[in-house]
C-alpha beads as a LAMMPS data file, in Angstrom:
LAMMPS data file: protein, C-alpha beads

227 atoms
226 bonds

1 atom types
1 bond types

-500.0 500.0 xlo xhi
-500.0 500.0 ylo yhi
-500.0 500.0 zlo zhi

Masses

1 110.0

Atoms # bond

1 1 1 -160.474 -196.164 55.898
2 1 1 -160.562 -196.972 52.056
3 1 1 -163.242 -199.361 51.010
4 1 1 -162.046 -202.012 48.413
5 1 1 -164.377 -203.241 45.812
6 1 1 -164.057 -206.765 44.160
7 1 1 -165.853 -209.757 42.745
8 1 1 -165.706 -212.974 43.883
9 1 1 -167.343 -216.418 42.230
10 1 1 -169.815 -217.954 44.715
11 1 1 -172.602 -220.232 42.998
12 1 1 -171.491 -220.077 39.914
13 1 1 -171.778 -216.088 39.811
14 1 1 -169.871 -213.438 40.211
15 1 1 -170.641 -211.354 43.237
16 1 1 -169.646 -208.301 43.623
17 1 1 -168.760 -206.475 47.015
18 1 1 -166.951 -203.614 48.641
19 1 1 -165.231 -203.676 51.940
20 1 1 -163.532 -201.596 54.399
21 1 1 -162.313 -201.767 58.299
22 1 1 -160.195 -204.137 60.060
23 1 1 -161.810 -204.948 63.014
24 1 1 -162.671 -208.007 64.680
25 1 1 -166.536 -208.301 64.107
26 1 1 -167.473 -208.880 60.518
27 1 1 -170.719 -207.713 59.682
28 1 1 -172.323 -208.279 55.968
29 1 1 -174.811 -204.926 54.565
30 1 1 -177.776 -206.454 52.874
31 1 1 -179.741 -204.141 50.255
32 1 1 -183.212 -203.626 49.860
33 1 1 -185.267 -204.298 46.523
34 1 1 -183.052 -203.232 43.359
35 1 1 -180.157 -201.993 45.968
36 1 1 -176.685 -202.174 45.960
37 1 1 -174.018 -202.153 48.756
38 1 1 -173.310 -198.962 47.327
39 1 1 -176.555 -197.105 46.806
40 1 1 -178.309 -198.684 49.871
41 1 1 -175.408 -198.104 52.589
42 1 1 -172.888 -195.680 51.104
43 1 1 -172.886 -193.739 54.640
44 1 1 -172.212 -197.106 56.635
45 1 1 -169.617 -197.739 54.267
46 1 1 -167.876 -194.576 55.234
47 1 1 -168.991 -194.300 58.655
48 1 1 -169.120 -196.883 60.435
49 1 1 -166.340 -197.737 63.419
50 1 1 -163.497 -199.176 61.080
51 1 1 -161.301 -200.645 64.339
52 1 1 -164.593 -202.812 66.049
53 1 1 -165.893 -203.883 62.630
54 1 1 -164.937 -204.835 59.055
55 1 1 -167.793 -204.196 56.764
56 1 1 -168.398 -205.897 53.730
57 1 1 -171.718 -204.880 51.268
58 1 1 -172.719 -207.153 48.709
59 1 1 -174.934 -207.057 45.662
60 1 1 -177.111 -209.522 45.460
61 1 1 -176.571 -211.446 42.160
62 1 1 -178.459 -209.625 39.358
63 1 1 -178.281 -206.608 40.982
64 1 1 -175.609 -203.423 41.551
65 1 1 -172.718 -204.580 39.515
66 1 1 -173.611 -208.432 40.074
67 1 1 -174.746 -208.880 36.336
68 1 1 -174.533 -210.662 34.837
69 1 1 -176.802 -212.712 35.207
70 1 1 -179.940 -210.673 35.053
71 1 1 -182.159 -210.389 38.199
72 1 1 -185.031 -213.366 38.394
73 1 1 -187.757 -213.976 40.926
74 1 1 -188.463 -217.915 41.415
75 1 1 -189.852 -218.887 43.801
76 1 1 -186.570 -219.517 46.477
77 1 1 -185.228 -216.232 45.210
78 1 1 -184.849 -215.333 49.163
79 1 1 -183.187 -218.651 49.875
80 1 1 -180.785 -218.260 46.953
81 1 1 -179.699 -214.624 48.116
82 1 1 -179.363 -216.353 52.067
83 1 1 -177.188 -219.141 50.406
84 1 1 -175.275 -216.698 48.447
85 1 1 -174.886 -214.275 51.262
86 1 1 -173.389 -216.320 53.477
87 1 1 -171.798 -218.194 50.905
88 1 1 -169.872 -215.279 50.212
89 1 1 -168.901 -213.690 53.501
90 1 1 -167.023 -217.636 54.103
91 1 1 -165.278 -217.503 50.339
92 1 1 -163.815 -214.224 52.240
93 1 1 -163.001 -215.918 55.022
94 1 1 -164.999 -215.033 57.720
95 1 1 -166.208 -217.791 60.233
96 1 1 -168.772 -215.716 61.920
97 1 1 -170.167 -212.585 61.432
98 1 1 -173.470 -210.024 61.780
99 1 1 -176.154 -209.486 59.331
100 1 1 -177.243 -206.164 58.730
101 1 1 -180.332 -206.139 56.361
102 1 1 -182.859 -203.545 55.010
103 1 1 -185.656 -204.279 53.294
104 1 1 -185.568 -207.367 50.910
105 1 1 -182.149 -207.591 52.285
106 1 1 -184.216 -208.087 55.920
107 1 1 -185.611 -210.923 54.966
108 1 1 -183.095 -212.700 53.353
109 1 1 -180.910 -211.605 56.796
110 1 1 -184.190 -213.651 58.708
111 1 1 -183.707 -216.540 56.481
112 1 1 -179.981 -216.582 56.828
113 1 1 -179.747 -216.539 60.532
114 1 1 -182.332 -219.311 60.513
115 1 1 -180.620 -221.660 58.497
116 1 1 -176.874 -220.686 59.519
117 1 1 -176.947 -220.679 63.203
118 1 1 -173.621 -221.190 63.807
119 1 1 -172.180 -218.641 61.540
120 1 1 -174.425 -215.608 62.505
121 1 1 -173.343 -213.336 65.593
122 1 1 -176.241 -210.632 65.298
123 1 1 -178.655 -209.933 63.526
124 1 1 -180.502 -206.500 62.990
125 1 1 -183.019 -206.082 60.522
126 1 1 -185.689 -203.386 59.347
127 1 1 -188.143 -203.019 56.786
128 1 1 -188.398 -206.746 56.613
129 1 1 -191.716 -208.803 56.425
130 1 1 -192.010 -212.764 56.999
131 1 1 -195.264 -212.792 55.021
132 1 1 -197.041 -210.960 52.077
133 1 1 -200.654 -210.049 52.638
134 1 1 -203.701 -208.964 50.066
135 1 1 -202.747 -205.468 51.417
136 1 1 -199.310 -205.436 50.612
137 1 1 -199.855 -206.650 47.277
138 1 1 -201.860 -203.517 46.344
139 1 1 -198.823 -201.337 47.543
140 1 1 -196.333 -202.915 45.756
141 1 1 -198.256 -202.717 42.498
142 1 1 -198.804 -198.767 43.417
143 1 1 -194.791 -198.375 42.790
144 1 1 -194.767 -201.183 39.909
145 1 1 -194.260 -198.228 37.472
146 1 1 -190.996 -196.479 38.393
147 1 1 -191.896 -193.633 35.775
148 1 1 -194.333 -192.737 38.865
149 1 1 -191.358 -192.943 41.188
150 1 1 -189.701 -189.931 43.055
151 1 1 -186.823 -188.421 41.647
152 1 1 -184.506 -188.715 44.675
153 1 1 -185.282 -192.364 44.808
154 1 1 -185.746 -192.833 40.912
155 1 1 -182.453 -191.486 39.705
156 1 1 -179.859 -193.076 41.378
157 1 1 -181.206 -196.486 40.321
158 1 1 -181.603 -195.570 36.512
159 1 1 -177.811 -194.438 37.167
160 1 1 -177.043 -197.309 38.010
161 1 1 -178.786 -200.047 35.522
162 1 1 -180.335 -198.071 32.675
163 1 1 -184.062 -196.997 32.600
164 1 1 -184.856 -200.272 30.964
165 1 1 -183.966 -202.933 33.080
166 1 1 -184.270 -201.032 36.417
167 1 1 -187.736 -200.970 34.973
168 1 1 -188.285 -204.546 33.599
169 1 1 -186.409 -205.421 37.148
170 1 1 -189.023 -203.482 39.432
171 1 1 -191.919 -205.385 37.544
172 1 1 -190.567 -208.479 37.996
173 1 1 -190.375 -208.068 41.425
174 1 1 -193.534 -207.089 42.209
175 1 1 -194.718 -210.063 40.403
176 1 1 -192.246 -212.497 42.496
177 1 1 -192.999 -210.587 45.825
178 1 1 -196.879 -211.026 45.252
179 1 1 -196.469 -214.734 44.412
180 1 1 -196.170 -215.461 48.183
181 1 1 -199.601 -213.780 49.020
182 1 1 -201.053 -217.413 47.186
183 1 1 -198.863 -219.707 49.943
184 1 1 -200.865 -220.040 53.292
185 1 1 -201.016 -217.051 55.498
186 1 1 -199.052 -215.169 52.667
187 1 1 -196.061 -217.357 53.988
188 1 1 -192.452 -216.251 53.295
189 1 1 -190.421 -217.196 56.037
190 1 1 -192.492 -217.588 59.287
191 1 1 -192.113 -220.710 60.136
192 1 1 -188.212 -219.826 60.208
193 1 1 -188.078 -217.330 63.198
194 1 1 -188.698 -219.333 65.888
195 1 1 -184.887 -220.890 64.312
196 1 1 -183.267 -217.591 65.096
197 1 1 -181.312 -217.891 68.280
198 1 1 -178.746 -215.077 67.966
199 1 1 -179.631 -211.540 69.325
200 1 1 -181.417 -209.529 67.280
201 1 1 -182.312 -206.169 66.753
202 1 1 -185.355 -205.014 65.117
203 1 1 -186.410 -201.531 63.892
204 1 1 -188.999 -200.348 61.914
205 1 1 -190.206 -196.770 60.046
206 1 1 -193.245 -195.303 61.245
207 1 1 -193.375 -193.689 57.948
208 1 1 -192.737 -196.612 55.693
209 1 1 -194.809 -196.449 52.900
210 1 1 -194.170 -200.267 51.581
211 1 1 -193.879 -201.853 54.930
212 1 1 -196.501 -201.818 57.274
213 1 1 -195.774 -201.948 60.851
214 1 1 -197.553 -205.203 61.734
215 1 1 -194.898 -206.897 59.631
216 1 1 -191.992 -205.319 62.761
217 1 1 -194.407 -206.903 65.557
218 1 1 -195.052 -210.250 63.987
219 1 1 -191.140 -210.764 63.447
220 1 1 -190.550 -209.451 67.226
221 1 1 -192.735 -211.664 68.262
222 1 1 -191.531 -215.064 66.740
223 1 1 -188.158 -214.234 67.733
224 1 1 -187.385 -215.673 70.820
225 1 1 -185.539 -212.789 72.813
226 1 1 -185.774 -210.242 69.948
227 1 1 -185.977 -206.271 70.916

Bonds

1 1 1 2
2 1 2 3
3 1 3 4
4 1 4 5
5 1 5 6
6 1 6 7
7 1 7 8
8 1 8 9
9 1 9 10
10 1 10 11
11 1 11 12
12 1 12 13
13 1 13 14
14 1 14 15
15 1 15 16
16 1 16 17
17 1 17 18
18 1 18 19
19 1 19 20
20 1 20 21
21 1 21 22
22 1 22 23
23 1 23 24
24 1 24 25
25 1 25 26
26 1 26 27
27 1 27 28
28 1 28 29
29 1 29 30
30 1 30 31
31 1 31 32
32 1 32 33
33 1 33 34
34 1 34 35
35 1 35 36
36 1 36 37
37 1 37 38
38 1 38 39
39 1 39 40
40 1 40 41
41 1 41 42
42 1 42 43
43 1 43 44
44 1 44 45
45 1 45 46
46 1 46 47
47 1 47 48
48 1 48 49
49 1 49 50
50 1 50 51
51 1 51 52
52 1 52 53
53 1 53 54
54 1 54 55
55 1 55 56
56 1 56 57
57 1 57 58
58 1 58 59
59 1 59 60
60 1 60 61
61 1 61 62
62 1 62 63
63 1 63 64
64 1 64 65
65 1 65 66
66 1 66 67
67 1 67 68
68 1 68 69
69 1 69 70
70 1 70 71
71 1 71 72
72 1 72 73
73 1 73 74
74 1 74 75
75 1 75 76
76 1 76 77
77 1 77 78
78 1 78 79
79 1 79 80
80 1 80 81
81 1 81 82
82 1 82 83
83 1 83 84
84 1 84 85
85 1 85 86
86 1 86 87
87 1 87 88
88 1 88 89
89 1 89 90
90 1 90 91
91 1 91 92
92 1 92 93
93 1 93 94
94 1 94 95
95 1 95 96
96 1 96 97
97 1 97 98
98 1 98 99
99 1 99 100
100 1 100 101
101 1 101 102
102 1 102 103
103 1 103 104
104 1 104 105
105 1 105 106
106 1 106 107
107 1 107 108
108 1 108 109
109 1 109 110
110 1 110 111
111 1 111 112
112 1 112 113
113 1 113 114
114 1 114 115
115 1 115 116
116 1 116 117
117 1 117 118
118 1 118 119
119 1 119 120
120 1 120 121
121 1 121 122
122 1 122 123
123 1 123 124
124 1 124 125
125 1 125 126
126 1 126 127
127 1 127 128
128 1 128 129
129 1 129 130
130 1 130 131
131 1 131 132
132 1 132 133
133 1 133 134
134 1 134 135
135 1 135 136
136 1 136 137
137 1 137 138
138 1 138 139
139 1 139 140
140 1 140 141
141 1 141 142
142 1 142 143
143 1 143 144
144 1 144 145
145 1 145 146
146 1 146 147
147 1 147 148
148 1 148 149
149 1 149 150
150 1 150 151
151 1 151 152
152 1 152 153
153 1 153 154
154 1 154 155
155 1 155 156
156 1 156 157
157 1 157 158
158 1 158 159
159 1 159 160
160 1 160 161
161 1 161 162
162 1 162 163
163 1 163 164
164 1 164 165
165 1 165 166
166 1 166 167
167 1 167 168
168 1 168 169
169 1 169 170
170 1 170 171
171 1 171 172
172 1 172 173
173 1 173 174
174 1 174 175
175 1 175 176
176 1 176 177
177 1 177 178
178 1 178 179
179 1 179 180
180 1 180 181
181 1 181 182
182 1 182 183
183 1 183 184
184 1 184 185
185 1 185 186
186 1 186 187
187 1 187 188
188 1 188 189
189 1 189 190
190 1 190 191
191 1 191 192
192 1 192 193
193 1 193 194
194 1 194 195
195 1 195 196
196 1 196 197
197 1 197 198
198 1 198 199
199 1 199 200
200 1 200 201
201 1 201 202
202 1 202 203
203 1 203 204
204 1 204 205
205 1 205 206
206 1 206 207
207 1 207 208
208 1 208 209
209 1 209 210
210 1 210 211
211 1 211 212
212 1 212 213
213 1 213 214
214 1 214 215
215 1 215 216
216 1 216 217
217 1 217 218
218 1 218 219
219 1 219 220
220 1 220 221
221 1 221 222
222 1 222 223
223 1 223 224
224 1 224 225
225 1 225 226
226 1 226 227
């Protein structure tokens, strides 16, 4: 039941992940925007069934206690994270496994079960978009000051990286997430998730204040089978 926390060199970085479980069916937590294994899925970590499934969360490199290096946005910063993700999970020795991925982490899940068929088992994803419209850019640029940010959701961040870069971070992001609203149809992955062909699982917050819904039906749709 203890979860193990390590870093391994994939890329040319060093990625840092926890683990825990010994089950057969590896599954791989993917964080959300400026999330870590450990602030994004700290009650999967503990909770989840340790004899079906051995969990592994990563941070993505630049993030959680993958820096250095600092966190950039170019343009294939979803592709990177994919590569790296899966990258990872094989360094550890695992020759399939399920994605799990909230968020940023959602999309870089899509992108990785795309391009990896034969290493992905499941896929479940939510909070995720395959585009970035006009719309979306004015929400992200409502939360592009994180002095305007909630407390609950504020403070364990600046915990974890410092008020300055969790700050320079956020605006970076919101500049590299609103760079796809220029690509046709405010492309990001789309023309990946007709690729998918393991069974996946979508869900989506009726609530979700950066994520509208349309984002959950568009990716349900283009994947073949998809609930």
């Amino acid at each position: 039941t203890s979860v193990t926390s390590a870093k391994i060199q994939v890329n040319g970085v060093h990625l840092h992940y926890q683990q825990t479980g010994e089950g057969s069916h590896a599954v791989l937590l993917l964080p959300g925007m400026l999330g870590s294994g450990q602030t994004d899925f700290g009650p999967q970590l503990k909770s989840m069934n340790k004899q079906l499934f051995t969990v592994v969360a990563w941070d993505p490199r630049g993030y959680g206690k993958s820096i250095p290096p600092s966190r950039d946005f170019p343009p294939d910063f979803f592709e990177r994270d994919a590569k790296d993700a899966v990258d990872l999970m094989q360094a550890l020795k695992f020759k399939k496994f399920s994605l799990l991925g909230w968020s940023d982490g959602g999309i870089t899940a899509l992108i990785a079960a795309a391009k990896y068929p034969n290493l992905i088992r499941k896929l479940v994803v939510w909070g995720a978009n395959a585009s970035v419209t006009q719309e979306d850019v004015r929400i992200y640029n409502g939360i592009r000051d994180v002095s305007k940010w909630s407390e609950k959701v504020r403070k364990p961040l600046e915990e974890l990286y410092g008020h300055k870069y969790f700050a320079e971070t956020c605006e970076a992001w919101v500049d590299g997430i609103s760079r796809f609203a220029d690509n046709s149809d405010g492309n990001i992955c789309q023309q990946l998730l007709p690729d998918i062909k393991c069974p996946t699982f979508i869900i989506h917050g009726e609530k979700d204040p950066l994520v509208p819904q349309a984002h959950a039906e568009y990716i349900h749709k283009h994947i073949k089978g998809s609930r």
